[in-house]
Backbone as CSV, one residue per row, in Angstrom:
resi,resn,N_x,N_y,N_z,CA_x,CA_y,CA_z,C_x,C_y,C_z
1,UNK,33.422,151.215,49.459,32.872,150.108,50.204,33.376,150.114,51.629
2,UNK,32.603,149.815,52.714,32.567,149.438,54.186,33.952,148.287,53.923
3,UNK,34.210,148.385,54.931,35.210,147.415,55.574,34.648,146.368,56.223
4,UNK,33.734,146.891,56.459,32.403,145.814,56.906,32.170,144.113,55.972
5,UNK,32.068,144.638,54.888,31.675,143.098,53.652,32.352,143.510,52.486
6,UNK,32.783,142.693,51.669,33.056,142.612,50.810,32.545,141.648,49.408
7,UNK,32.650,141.866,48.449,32.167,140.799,47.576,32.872,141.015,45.907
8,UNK,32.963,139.687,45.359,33.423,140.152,44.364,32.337,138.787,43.261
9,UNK,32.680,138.813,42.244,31.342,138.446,41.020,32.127,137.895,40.124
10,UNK,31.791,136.968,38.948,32.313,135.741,38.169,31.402,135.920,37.177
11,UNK,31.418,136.026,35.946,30.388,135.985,35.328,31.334,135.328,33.725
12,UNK,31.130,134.156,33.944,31.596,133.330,32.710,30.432,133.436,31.603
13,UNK,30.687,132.601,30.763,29.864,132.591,29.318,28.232,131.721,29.699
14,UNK,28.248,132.214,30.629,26.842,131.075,31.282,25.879,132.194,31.985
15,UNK,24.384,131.958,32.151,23.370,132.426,32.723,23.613,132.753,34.077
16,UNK,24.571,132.227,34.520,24.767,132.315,35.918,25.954,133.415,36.418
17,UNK,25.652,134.183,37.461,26.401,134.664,37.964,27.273,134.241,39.353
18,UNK,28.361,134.106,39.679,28.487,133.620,41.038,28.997,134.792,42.139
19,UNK,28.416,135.109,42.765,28.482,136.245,43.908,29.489,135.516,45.524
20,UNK,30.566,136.124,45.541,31.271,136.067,46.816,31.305,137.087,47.459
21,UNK,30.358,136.706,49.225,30.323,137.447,49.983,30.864,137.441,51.042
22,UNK,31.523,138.330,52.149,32.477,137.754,53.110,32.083,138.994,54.214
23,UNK,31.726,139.072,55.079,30.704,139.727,55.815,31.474,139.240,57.026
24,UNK,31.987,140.460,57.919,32.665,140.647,58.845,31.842,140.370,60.219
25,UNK,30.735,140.295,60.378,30.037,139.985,61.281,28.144,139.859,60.670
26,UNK,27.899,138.997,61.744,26.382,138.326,61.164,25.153,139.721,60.858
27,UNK,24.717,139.820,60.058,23.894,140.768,59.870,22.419,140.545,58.765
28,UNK,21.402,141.570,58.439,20.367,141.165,57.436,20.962,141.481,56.394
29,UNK,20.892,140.567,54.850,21.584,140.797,53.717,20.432,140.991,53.303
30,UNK,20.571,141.736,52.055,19.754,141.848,50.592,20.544,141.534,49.248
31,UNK,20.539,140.609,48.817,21.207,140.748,46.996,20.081,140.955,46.217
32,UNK,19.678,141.724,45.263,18.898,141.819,44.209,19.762,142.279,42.658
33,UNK,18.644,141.995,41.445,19.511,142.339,40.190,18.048,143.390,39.856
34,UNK,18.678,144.268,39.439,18.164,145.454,39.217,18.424,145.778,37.388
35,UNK,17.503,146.683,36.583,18.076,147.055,35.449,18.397,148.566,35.412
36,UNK,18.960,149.080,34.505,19.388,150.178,34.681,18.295,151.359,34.780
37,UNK,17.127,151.164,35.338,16.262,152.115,35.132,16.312,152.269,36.805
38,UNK,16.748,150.902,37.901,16.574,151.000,39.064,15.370,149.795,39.484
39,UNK,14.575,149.362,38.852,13.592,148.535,38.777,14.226,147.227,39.444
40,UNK,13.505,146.487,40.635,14.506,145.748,40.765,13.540,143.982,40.059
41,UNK,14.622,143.332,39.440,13.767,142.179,38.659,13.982,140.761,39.429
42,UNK,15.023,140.672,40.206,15.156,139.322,41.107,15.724,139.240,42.301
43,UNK,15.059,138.864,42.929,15.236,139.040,44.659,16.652,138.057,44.654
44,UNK,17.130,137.588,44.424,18.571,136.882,44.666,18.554,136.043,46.346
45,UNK,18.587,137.091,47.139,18.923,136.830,48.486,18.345,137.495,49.459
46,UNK,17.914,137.098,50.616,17.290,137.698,51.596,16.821,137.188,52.741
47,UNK,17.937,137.984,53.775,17.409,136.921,54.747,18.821,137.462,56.088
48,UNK,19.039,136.985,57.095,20.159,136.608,57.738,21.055,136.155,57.647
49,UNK,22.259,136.337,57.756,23.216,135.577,57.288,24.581,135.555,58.276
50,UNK,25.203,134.667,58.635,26.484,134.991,59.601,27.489,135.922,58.760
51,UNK,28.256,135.984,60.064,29.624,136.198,59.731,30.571,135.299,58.616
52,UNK,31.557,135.871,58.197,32.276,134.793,57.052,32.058,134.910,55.537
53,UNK,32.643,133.426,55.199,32.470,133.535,53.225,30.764,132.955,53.144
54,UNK,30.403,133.273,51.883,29.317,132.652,51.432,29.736,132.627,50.018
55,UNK,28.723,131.587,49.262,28.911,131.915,47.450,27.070,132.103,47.361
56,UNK,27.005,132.805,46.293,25.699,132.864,46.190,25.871,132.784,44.836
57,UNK,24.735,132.007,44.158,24.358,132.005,42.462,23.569,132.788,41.839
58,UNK,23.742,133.871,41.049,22.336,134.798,40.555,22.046,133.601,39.177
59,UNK,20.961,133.434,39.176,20.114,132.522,37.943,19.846,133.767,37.470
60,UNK,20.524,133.957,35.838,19.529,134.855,34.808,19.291,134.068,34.020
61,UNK,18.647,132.856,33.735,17.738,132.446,33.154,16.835,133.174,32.225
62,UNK,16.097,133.601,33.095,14.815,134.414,32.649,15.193,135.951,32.494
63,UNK,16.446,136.270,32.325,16.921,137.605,32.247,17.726,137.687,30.490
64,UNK,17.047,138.494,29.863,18.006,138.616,28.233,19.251,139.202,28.807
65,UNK,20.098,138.994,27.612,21.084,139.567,27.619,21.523,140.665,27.897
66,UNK,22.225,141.027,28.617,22.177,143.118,29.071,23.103,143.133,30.053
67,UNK,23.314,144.740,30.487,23.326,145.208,31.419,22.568,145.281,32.612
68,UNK,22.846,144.929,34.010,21.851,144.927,35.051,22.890,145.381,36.227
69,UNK,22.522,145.864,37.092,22.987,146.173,38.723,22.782,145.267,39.581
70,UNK,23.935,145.027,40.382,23.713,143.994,41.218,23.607,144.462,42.924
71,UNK,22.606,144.695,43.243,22.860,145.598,44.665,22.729,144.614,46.317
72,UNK,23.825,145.056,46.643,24.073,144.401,48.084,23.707,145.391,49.076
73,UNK,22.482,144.935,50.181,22.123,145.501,51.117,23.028,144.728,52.310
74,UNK,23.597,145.566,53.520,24.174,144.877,54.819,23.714,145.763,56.087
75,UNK,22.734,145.218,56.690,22.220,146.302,57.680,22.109,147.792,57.516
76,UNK,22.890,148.601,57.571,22.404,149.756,57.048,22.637,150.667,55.611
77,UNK,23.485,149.651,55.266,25.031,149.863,53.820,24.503,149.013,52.667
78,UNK,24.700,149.983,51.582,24.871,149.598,50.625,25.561,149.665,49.326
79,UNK,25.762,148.889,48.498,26.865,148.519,47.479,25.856,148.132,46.278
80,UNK,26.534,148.828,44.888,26.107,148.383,43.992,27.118,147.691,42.765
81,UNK,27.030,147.022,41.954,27.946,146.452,41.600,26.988,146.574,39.882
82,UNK,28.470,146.340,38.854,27.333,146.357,37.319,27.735,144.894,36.708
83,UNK,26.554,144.093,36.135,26.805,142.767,35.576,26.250,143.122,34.353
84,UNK,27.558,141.919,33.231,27.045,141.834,32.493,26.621,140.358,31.549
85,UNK,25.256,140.103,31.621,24.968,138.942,31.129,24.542,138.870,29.992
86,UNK,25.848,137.933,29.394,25.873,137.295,28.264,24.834,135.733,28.184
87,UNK,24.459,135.334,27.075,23.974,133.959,26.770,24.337,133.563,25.476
């Protein structure tokens, strides 16, 4: 990972994931949840974002139980991360 952003993930006994992002200067983000085929199934985040902390919530709701990828776009960088959601 860049020195650039960082993030780290929470994933208790709940649908929800909680995503901490901390982004060294303001840039375009992407969060999406992806399955292991690469397919991506929920746009999460997208958009501009400053410099600093953020929390972001992934809703898997509508996601079964599994394995999925959690991929962070930051201007030109990217990070993938593996979740696993329980219900």
């Amino acid at each position: 990972m860049s020195s650039d952003y960082r993030y780290s993930i929470h994933n208790g006994k709940t649908s929800a994931t909680i995503t901490h992002l901390i982004l060294s200067y303001s840039g375009l983000v992407t969060i999406s949840v992806h399955d292991l085929n690469g397919r991506e199934l929920q746009k999460v985040f997208q958009g501009e974002q400053t410099a600093g902390r953020h929390r972001l919530v992934v809703d898997g709701a509508e996601l079964p139980t599994g394995v999925y990828s959690l991929q962070l776009r930051y201007n030109d960088k990217s990070a993938c991360q593996k979740i696993i959601l329980l219900k």
